[in-house]
BATOR-638861 format. One record per residue (C-alpha): x, y, z. Coordinates in pm, whole numbers, padded with zeros to 5 digits, always signed. Each point is the difference from the previous one (the first is absolute). Example, Ala and Ser with C-alpha at 12.3 -4.5 7.8 and 13.67 -1.06 7.14 Angstrom:
+01230-00450+00780/+00137+00344-00066/
//
This chain:
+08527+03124+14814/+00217-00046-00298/+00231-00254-00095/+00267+00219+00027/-00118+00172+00307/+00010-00353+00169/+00347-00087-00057/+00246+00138+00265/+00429-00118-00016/+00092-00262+00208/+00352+00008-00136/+00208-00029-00283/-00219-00145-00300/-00318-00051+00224/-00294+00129+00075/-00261-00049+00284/-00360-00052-00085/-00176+00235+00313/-00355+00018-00176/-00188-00360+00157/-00266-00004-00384/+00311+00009-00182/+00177-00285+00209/-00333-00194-00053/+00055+00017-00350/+00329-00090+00016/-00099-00343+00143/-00257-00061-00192/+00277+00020-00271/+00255-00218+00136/-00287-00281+00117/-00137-00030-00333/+00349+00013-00104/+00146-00265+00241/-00313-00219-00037/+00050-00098-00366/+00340-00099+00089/-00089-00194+00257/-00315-00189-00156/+00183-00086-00270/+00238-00217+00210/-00247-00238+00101/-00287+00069-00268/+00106-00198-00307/+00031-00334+00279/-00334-00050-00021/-00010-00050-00388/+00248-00257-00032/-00179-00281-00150/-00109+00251-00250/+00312+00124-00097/+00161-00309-00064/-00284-00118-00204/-00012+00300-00194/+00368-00015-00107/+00023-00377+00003/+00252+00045+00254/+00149-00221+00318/-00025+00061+00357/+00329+00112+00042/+00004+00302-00328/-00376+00118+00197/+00206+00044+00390/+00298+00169-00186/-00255+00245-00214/-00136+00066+00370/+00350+00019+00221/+00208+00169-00311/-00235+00316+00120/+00096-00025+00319/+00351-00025-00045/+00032+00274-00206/-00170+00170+00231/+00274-00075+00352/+00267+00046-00261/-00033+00420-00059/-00169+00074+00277/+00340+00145+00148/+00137+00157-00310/-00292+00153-00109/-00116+00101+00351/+00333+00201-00027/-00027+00161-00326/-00368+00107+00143/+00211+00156+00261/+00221+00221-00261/-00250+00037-00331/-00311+00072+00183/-00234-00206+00166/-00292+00111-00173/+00186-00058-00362/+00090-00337+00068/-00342-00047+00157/-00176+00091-00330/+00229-00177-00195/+00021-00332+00165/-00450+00049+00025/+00064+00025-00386/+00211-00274-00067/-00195-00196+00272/-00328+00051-00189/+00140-00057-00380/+00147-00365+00132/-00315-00077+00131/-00202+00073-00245/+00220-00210-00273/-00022-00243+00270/-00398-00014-00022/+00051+00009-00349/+00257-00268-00077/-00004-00204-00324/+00265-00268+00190/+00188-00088+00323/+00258+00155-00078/-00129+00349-00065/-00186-00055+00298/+00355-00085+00201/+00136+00286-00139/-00249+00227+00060/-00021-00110+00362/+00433+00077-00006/-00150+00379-00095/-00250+00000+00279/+00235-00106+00221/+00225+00327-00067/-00269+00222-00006/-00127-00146+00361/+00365+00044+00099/-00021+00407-00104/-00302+00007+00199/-00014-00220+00327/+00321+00209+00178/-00128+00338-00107/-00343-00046+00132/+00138-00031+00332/+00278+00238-00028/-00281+00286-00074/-00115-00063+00315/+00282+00000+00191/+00178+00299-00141/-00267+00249-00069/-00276-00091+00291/+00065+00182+00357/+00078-00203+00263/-00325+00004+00165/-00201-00136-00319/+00314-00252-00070/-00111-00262+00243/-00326-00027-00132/+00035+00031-00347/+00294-00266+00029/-00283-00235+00174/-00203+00050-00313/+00246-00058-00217/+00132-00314+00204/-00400-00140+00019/-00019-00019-00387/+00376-00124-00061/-00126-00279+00259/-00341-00059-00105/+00003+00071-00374/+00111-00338-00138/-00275-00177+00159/-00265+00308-00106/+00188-00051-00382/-00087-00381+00031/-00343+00048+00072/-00061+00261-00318/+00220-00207-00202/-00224-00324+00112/-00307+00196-00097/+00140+00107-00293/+00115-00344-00131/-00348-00187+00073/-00209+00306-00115/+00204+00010-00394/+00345-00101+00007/+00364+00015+00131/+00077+00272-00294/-00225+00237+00219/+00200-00024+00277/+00215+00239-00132/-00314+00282-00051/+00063+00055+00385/+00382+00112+00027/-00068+00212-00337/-00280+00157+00150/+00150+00083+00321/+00297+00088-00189/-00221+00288-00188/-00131+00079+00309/+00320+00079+00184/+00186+00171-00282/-00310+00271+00011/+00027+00048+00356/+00437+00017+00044/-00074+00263-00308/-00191+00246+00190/+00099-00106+00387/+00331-00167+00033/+00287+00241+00076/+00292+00002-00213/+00285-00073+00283/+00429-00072-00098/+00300-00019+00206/+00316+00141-00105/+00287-00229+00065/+00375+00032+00043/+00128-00307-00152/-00111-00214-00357/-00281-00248+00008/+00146-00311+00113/+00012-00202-00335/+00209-00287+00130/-00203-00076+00315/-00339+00033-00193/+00133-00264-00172/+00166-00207+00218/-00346+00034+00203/-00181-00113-00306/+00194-00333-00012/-00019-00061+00320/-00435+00062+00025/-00019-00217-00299/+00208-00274+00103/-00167-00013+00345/-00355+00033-00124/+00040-00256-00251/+00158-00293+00255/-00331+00062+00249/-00177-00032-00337/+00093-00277-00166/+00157-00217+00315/-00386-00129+00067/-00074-00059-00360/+00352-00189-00133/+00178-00104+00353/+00228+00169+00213/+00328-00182-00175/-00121+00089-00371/+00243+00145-00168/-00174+00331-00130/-00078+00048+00378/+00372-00079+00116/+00108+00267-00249/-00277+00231+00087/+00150-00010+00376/+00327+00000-00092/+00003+00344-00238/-00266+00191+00220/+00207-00113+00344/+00296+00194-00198/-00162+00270-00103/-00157+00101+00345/+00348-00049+00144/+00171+00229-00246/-00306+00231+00028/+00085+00016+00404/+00380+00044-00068/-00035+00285-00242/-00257+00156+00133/+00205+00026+00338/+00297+00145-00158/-00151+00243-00256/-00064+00367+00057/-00398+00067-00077/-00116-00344+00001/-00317-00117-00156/-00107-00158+00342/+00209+00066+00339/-00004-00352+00100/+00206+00143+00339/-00380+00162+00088/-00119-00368+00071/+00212+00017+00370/-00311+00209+00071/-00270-00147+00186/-00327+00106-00151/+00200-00037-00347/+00092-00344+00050/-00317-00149+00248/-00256+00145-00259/+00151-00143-00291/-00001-00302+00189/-00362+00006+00115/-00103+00087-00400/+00196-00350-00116/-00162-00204+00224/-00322+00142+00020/-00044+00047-00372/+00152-00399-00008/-00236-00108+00248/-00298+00122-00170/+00139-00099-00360/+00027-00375+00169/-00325+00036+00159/-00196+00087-00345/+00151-00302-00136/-00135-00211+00202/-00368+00156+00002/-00049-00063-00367/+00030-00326-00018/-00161-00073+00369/-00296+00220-00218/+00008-00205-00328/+00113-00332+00025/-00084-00068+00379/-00348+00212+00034/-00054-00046-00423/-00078+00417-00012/+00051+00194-00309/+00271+00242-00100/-00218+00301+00126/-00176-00112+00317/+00359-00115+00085/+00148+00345-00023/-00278+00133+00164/+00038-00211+00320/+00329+00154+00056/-00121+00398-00060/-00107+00014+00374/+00441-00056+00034/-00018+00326-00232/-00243+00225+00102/+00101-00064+00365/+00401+00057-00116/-00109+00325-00156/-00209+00141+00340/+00313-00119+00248/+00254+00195-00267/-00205+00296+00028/-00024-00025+00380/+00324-00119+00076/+00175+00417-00012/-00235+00093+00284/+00064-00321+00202/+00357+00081-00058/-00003+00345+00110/-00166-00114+00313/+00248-00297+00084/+00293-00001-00227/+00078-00147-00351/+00155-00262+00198/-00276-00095+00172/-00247-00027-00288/+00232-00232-00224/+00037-00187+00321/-00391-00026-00017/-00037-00072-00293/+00241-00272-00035/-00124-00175+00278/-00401+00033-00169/+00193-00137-00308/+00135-00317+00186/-00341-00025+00226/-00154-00041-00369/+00239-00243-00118/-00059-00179+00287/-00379-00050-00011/+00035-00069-00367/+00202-00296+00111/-00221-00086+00305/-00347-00010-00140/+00044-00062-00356/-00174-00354-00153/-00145-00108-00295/-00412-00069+00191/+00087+00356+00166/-00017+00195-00338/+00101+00387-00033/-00162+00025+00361/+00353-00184+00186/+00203+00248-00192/-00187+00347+00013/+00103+00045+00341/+00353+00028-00116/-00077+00193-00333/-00137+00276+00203/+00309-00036+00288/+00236+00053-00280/-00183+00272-00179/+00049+00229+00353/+00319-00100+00013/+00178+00051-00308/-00131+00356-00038/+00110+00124+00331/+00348-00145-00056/+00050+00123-00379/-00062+00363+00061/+00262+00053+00293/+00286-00229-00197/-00074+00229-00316/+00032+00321+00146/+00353-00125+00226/+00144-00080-00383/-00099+00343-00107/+00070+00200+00262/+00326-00132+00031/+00157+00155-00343/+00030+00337-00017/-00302+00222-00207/+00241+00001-00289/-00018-00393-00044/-00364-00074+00033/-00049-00179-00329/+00296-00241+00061/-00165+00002+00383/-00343-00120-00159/+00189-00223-00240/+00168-00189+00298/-00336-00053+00142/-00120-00120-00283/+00249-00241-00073/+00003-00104+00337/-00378-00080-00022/+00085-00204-00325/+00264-00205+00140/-00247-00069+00257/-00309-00110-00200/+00267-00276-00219/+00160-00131+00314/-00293-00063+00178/-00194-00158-00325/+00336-00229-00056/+00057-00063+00422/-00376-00066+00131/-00085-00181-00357/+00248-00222+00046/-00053-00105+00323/-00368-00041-00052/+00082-00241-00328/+00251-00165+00194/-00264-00058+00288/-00294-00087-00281/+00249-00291-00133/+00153-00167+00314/-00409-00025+00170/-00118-00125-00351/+00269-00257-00054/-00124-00253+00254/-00373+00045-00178/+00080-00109-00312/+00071-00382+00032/-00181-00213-00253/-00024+00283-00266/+00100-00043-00347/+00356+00156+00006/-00052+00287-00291/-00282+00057+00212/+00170+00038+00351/+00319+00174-00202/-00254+00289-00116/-00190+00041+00334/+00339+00057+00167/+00056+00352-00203/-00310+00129+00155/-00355+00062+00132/-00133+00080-00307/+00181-00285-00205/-00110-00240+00248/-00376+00132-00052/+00053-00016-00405/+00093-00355-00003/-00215-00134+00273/-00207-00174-00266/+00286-00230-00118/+00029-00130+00307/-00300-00236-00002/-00229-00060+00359/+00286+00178+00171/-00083+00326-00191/-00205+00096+00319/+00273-00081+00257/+00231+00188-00257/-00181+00334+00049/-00030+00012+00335/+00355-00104+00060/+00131+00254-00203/-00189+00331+00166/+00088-00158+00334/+00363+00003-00106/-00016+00329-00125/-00146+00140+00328/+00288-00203+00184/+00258+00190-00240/-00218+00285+00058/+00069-00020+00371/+00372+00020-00056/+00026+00253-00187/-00228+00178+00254/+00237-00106+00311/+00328+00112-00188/-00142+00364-00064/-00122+00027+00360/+00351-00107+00081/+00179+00267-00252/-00285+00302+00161/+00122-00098+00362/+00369+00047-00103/-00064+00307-00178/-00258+00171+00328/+00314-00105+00197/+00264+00216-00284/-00259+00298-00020/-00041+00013+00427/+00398-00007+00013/+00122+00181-00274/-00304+00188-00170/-00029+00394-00046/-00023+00259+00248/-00324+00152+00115/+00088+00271-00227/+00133-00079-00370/+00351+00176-00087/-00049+00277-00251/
//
């Protein structure tokens, strides 16, 4: 069948993809696509030390190289999920897979930090061209008996493809170095521009009114200002002043966003469509779900390293079973929920998520090793796929066809709003939990000593050598700390999953999702 044989209207500016080899293809495009994006989130975490050895820089100038990606990223998702919308999705595809792999590659290629900060600004707008549109093919040109599935594709790789990026970028960084962990997204990159080329339809919406310049901004301030309190709160303190300010200006901005967008004809995001159910309970499930596994990765790296003394690699590949098993559940979750309801799976899934959390907290100890917390790696693996693919396609399905790139760019932000708050909430907890069961253990120490083993379970394992015949007792009081704080942090996500299973069963989408 031919390309253009395959292609049948499905309204103004769309098409429908009918032939099932050329909606294959189309997939395969907008995975490879989506997967540099994600991988590049987490990749370039695992090469701190590197980087800031490198470039002769501090802790803090390697974190903001890594979150200023990021950032950029949850800034123009909305915007330039809309202009998608009116220029083309497959031109702003191609262009953002351009821009996306130029940045990288000038990031692999960087004489100093600051070209390498910049170039990661770059990525971030290329990823931000590419993330919504990927999604927004789907949703717009696939018919609606190949949209459930495809969406749990798309959903398992979204989920799983920051912990898959970790482990290449881990293998990458002990096999040569952290300048090869940018070979990956380039490749992928070359990859997907090939295959959107040849496969990816060429789908626009005509619109009524002018792109929404003043609430594309106003969004913009508000995303940044948001992003960069949840980022830098843990790091500098909740009162610092760059975080006050942060809250402050992005608090504005979201509510003039809400006020303008309410009174302007052709807004860049109804914000009216959140008094929908499936709307408003699956961008709910996305924050906390995405937050809850954010948290929970935070906590598994260190448990890994410092507590278990793994490497890098073998740590990121204790958590792939969370992954692969995420990835299966997305993939399964369309036919559970044509069986039960979309409902019903989230509902399932959330309450696998908090079983998870829950073992995690239950069986987890230092002598118990990554035995005490597989149990609950594999619990919230199930989980978290079976709720991610429902909540995704109740956000999509509830803008019309028209809107499906700022529909994917919602999700997306959504998911990134998640993965911050849950790092900054569960992280917090657990160091709060690490310092009030360590305080007690640290009497007779040399103060510098006891001062340093108080920021953490790796600080406390670096000086445990100054501190004489109680290095021993040091060691061991510090992992058992960090397994109390562990425990915590555990609890409170277990407690923020059984409020959100109560929102979804109460207020989540029909059995049916609202064209």
């Amino acid at each position: 069948m031919s390309i253009e044989s395959s292609l049948q209207p499905a309204g103004a500016g769309a098409v429908t993809i009918d032939d099932s080899r050329r909606r294959r293809a189309v997939m395969l495009g907008v995975c490879l696509a989506l997967m540099a994006v994600i991988a590049s989130v987490s990749g370039l975490n695992v090469a701190q030390p590197d980087i800031a050895v490198e470039f002769d820089v501090s802790q803090s100038t390697v974190l903001w190289i890594i979150n200023i990606y990021t950032i950029t990223l949850a800034a123009l998702l909305l915007p330039l999920g809309a202009v998608g919308d009116r220029w083309g999705r497959k031109p702003v595809l191609i262009i953002g897979l351009v821009v996306f792999g130029i940045a990288s590659a000038a990031a692999g290629l960087a004489a100093s930090a600051a070209i390498l900060l910049a170039s990661r600004v770059l990525a971030g707008v290329g990823a931000a061209m590419i993330m919504p549109v990927t999604l927004a093919v789907i949703t717009s040109s696939f018919p609606a008996e190949a949209r459930s599935q495809a969406i749990g594709v798309w959903t398992g790789v979204a989920g799983a493809g920051g912990l898959l990026g970790m482990f290449l970028s881990a293998v990458l960084v002990d096999l040569a170095n952290w300048r090869w962990l940018f070979v990956l997204p380039v490749v992928l990159v070359l990859a997907a521009v090939v295959v959107a080329v040849r496969s990816i339809p060429d789908s626009r919406d005509v619109f009524a009114y002018r792109f929404d310049t003043f609430g594309a901004l106003t969004s913009v301030v508000a995303v940044v200002g948001l992003i960069v309190v949840l980022h830098e709160g843990p790091e500098h303190g909740w009162t610092d002043p760059m975080t006050m300010v942060s809250l402050i200006v992005g608090a504005l901005g979201a509510v003039v966003f809400v006020v303008w967008e309410l009174r302007r004809e052709g807004p860049l995001l109804d914000v009216s469509l959140f008094r929908q159910r499936g709307l408003a309970s699956g961008s709910v499930t996305l924050l906390a779900v995405f937050g809850v596994q954010a948290g929970v990765a935070v906590v598994l790296y260190p448990y890994f390293q410092a507590v278990l003394g793994w490497s890098g690699l073998l740590s990121t590949v204790a958590i792939l079973p969370m992954a692969l098993l995420m990835m299966l559940t997305s993939g399964l979750a369309p036919r559970i929920a044509a069986g039960v309801g979309g409902r019903a799976t989230m509902a399932l899934g959330i309450a696998l998520g908090a079983v998870g959390l829950a073992l995690m907290a239950s069986l987890v100890s230092v002598e118990g090793g990554y035995l005490s917390v597989l149990p609950g790696i594999v619990a919230m693996g199930l989980g978290m796929g079976l709720a991610m693919t429902p909540s995704t396609e109740a956000i999509t399905s509830a803008l019309p066809r028209s809107q499906q790139g700022v529909a994917s760019a919602l999700n997306d932000v959504t998911r990134e709003f998640g993965t911050a708050l849950g790092v900054a909430l569960l992280g917090a907890v657990l160091a709060a939990g690490y310092r009030s069961a360590l305080g007690p253990r640290l009497e007779g120490l040399p103060a510098d000593t006891a001062e340093t083993a108080r920021e953490g379970v790796s600080n406390a394992l670096a000086v445990a050598d100054t501190a004489g015949p109680q290095a021993a007792a040091l060691v061991t009081a510090a992992k058992e700390s960090f397994v109390d704080g562990w425990q915590q942090g555990m609890w409170v996500g277990v407690g923020v999953m059984a409020v959100l299973l109560v929102v979804v069963l109460v207020r989540g989408p029909g059995r049916r999702p609202t064209p």
